[in-house]
C-alpha positions as CSV (number, residue, x, y, z in Angstrom):
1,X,-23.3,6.8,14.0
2,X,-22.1,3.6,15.6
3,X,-21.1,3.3,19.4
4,X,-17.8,1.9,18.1
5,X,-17.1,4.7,16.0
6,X,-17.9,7.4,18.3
7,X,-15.8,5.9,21.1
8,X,-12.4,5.8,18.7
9,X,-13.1,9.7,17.6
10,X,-13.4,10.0,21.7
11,X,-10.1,8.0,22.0
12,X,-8.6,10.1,19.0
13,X,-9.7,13.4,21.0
14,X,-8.0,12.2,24.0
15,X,-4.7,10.6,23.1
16,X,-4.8,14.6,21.2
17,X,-5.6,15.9,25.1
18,X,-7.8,18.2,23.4
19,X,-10.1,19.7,25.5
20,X,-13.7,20.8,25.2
21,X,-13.5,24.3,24.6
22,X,-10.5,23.9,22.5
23,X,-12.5,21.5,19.7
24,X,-15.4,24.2,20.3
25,X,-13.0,27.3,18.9
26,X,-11.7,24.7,16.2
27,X,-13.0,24.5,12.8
28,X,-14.4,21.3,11.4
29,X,-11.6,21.1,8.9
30,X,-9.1,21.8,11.2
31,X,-10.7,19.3,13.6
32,X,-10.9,16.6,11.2
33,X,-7.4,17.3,10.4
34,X,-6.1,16.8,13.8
35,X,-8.2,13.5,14.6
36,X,-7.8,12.0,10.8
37,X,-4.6,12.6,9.4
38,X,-4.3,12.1,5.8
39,X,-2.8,8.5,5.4
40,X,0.7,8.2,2.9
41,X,-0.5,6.7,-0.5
42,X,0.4,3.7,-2.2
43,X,1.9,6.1,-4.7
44,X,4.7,6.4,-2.1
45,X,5.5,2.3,-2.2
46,X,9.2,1.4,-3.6
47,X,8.4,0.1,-7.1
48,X,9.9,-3.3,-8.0
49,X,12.6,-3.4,-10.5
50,X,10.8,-5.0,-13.5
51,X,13.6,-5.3,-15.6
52,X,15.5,-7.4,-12.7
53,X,12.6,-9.2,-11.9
54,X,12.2,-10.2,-15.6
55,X,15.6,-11.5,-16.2
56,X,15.7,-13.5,-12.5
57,X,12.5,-15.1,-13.9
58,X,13.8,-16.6,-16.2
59,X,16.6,-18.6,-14.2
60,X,15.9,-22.5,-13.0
61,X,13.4,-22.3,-10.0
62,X,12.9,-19.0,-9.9
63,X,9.4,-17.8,-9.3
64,X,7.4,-14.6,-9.4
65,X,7.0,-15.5,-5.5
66,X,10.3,-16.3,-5.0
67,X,11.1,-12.6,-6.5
68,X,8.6,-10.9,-4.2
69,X,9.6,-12.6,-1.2
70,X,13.4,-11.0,-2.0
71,X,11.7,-7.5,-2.9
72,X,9.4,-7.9,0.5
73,X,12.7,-8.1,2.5
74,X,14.1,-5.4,1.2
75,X,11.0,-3.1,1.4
76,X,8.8,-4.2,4.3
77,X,6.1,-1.9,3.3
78,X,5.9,-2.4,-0.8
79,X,3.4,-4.5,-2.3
80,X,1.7,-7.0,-1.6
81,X,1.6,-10.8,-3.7
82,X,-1.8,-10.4,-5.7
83,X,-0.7,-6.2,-6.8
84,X,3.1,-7.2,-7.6
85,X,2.4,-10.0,-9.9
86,X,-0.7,-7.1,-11.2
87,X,2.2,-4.5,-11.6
88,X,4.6,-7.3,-13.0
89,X,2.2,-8.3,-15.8
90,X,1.2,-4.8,-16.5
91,X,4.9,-4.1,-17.0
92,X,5.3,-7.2,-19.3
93,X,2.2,-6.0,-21.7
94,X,3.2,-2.3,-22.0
95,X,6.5,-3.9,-23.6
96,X,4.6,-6.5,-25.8
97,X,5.9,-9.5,-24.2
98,X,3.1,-11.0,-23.3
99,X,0.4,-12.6,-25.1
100,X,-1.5,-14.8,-23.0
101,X,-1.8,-13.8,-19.3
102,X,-2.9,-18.0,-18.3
103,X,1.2,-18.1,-18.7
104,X,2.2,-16.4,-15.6
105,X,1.0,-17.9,-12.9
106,X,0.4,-15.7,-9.2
């Protein structure tokens, strides 16, 4: 194990002000639990409104950038660029409207 990585578990035990014989009577689960907390899932980012974005595209000057810069405002924390326009053409193909994938451009 690195240096690095034992000094942040060491930071993550004290900014827990656990001390030694309390992580001795704790399991490893339980320990691991308290130092690692399970992290919230992409699953739980807003989805953009497809149909919305699909009509907007089409307008004059209106780009799949443009669109994700308006949905990044609204939702700091939704997806990134490259996984929008990913999502976006994965939307586009389960309805059949897309053919060739060169014509949308991220």
């Amino acid at each position: 194990m690195s240096v690095g990585a034992v000094s942040a578990t060491l930071k993550r035990a004290s900014e827990a002000q656990l001390e030694r014989t309390a992580l001795e009577a704790m399991s490893d689960d339980a320990l691991e639990a308290l130092l690692y907390p399970v992290k919230a899932s992409t699953a739980a980012r807003p989805q953009p409104v497809f149909p919305y974005i699909h009509v907007e595209r089409k307008k004059p000057g209106v780009t799949l950038e443009l669109l994700h810069l308006e949905y990044i405002e609204q939702h700091p924390d939704g997806y990134r660029y490259t996984q929008f326009c990913e999502l976006y053409r994965s939307w586009l193909s389960q309805r059949g409207l897309v053919r060739d994938r060169r014509k949308i451009r991220c």
